[in-house]
C-alpha positions as a LaTeX table, in Angstrom:
\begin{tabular}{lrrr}
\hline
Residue & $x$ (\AA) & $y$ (\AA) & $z$ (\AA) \\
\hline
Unk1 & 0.00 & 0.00 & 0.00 \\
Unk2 & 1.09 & 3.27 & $-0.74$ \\
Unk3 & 2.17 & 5.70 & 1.94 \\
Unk4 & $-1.07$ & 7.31 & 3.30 \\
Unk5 & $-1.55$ & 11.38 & 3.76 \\
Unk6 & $-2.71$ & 11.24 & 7.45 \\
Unk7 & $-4.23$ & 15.15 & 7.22 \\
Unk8 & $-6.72$ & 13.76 & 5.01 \\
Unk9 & $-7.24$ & 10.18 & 6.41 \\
Unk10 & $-9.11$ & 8.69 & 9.76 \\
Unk11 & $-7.78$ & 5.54 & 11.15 \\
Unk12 & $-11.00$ & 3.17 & 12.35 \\
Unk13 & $-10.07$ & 0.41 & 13.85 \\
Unk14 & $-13.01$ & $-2.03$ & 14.43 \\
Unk15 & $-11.85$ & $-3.60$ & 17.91 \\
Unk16 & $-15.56$ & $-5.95$ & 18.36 \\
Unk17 & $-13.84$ & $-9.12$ & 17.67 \\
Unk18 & $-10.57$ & $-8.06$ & 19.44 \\
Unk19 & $-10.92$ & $-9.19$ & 22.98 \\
Unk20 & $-10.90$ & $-12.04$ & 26.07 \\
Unk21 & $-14.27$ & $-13.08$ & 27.66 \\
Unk22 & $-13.70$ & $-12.88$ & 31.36 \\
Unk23 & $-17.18$ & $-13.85$ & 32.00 \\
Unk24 & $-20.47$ & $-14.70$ & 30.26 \\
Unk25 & $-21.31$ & $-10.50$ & 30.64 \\
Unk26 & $-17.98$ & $-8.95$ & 30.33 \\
Unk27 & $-15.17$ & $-8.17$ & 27.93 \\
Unk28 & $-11.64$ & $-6.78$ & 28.43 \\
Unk29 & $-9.02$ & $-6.62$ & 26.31 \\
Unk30 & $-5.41$ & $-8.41$ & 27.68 \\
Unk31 & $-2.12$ & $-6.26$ & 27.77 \\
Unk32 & $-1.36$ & $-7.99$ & 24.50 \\
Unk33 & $-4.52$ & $-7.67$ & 22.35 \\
Unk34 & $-4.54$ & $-3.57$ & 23.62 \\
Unk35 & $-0.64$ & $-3.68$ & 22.68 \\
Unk36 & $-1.37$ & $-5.22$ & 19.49 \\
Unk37 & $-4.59$ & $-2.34$ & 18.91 \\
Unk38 & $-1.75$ & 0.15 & 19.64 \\
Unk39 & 1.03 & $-1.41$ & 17.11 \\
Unk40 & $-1.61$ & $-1.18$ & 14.42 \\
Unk41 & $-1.69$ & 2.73 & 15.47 \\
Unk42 & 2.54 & 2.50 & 14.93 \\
Unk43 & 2.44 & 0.76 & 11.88 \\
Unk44 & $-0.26$ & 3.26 & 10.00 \\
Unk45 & 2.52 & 6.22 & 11.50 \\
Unk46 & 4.82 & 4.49 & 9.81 \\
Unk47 & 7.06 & 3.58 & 12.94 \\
Unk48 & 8.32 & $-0.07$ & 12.13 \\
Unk49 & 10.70 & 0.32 & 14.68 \\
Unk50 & 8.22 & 0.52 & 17.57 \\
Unk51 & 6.32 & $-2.42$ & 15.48 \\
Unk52 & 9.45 & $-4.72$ & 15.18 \\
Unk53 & 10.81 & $-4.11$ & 18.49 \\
Unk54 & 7.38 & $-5.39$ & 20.10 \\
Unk55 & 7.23 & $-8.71$ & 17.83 \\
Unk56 & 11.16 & $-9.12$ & 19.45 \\
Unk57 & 9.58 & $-8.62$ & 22.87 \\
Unk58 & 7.02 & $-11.00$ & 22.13 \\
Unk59 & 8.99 & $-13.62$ & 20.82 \\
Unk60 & 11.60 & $-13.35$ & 23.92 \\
Unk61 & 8.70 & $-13.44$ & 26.60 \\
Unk62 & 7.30 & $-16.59$ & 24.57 \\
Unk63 & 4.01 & $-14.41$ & 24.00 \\
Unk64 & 4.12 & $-16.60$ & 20.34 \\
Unk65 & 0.01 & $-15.62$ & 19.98 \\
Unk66 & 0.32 & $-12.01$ & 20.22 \\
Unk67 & 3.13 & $-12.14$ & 17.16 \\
Unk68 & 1.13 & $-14.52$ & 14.86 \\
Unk69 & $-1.62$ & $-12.46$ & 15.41 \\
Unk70 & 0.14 & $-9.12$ & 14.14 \\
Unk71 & 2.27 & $-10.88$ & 11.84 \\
Unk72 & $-0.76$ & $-12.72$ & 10.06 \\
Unk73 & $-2.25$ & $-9.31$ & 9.61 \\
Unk74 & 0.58 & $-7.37$ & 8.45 \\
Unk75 & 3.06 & $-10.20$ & 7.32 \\
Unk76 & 5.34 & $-7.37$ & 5.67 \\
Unk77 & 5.85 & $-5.48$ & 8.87 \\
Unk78 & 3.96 & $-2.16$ & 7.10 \\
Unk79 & $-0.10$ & $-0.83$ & 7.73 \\
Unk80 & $-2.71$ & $-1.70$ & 5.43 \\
Unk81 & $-6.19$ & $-2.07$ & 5.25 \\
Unk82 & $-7.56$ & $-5.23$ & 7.08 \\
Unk83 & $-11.08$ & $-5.97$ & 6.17 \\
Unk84 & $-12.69$ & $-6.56$ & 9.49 \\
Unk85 & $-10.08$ & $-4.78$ & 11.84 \\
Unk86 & $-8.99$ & $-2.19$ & 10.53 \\
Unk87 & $-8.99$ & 0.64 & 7.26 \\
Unk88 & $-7.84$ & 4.10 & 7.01 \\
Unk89 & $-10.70$ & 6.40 & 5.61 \\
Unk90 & $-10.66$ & 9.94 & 3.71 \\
Unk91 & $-12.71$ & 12.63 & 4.97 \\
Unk92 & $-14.90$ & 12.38 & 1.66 \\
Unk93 & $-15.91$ & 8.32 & 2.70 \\
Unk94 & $-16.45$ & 9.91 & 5.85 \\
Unk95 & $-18.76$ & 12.70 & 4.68 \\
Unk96 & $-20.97$ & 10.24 & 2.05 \\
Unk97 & $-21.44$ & 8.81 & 5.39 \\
Unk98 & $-23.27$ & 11.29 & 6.98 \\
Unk99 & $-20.04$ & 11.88 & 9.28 \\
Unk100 & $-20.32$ & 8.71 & 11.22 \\
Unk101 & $-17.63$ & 7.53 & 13.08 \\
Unk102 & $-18.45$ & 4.07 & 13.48 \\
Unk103 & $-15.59$ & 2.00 & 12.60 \\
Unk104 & $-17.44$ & $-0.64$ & 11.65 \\
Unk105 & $-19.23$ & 1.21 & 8.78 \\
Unk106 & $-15.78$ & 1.43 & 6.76 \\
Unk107 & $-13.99$ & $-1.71$ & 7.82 \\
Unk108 & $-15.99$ & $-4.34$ & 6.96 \\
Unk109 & $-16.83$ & $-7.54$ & 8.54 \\
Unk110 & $-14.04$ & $-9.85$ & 9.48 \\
Unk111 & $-13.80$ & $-13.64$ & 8.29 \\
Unk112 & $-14.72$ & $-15.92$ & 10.47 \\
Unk113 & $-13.59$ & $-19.53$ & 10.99 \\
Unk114 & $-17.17$ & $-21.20$ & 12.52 \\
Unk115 & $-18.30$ & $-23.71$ & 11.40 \\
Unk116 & $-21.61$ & $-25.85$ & 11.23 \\
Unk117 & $-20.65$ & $-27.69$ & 14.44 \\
Unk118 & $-19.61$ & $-24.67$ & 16.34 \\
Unk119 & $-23.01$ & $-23.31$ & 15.85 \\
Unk120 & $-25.27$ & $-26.39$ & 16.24 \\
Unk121 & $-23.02$ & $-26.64$ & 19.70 \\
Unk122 & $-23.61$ & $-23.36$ & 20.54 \\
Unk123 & $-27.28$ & $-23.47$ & 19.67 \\
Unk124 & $-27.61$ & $-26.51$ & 21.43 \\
Unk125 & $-26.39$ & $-25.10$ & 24.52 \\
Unk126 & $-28.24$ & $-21.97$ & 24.43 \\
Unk127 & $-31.43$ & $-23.96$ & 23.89 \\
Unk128 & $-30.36$ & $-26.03$ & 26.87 \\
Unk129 & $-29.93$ & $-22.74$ & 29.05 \\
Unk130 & $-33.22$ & $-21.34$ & 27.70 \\
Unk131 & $-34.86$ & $-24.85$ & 28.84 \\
Unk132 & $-33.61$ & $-24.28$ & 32.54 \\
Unk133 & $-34.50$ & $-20.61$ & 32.96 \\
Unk134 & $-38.20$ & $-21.69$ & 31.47 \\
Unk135 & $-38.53$ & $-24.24$ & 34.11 \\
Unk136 & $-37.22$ & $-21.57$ & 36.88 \\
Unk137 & $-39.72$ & $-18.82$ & 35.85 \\
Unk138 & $-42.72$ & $-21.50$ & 36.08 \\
Unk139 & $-41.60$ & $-22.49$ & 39.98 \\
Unk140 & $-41.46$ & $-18.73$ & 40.84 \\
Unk141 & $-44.20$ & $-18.16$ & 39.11 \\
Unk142 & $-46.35$ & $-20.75$ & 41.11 \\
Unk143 & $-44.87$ & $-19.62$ & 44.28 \\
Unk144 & $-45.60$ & $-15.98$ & 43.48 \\
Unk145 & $-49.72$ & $-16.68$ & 42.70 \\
Unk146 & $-49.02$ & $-19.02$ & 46.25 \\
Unk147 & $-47.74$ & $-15.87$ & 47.89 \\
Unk148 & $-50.53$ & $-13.67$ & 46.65 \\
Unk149 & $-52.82$ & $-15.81$ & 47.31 \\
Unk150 & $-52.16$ & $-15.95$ & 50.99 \\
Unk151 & $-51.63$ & $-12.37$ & 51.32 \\
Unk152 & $-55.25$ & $-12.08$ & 50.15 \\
Unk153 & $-56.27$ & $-14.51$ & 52.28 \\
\hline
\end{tabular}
């Protein structure tokens, strides 16, 4: 990719599929994943330096994941577009688009790797879940019209 004129470009980075489940509600990102969001940031600045010398890190603290996953984006150490992740935008895209700034608008939708027993699993167990909380709602719902019923004597 050609070197980009930052005055007349916006850098959205699309960071939805970027992150760790820590539980069934809530999202974080690791140290790695938000260093990884910030070498993406280097890389479109055109500091491949900064870039290299955090795959080096990586590779010396045996963080292996965190430098596939940069170097699988950007396997010739310089920015470009990722469809998905990441894109840098000109004002004009940005204008035709009613000056929204939601990344996800210009990136794109990522690849994914699911497959057809990934969902039916997932379905499966979300079915399973729904089951459970169904059968909940109908014993406090009995014991609720119970309750009323003796306040009312």
């Amino acid at each position: 990719m050609a070197a980009i004129d930052r005055r007349r470009h916006v850098l959205m980075i699309d960071a939805r599929n970027v992150y760790r489940k820590v539980t069934r509600k809530i999202n974080d990102f690791s140290p790695e994943q938000e260093q990884n969001l910030l070498a993406i940031v280097w890389l479109y600045r055109g500091e491949t330096k900064r870039y290299k010398e955090l795959l080096a890190d990586y590779r010396k603290n045996g963080e292996d994941a965190a430098a596939a996953w940069l170097e699988e984006r950007f396997p010739d150490g310089k920015y470009r577009n990722v469809e998905g992740l990441v894109k840098a935008v000109t004002r004009e895209e940005i204008a035709a688009n009613d000056w929204s700034l939601t990344p996800g608008r210009y990136v794109g939708v990522a690849e994914t790797d699911d497959n057809d027993e990934d969902f039916a699993e997932k379905f499966a167990s979300l079915h399973e879940e729904l089951r459970a909380l169904n059968a909940e709602a109908a014993k406090l719902a009995k014991k609720i019209d119970a309750n009323f019923k003796e306040l009312m004597g």
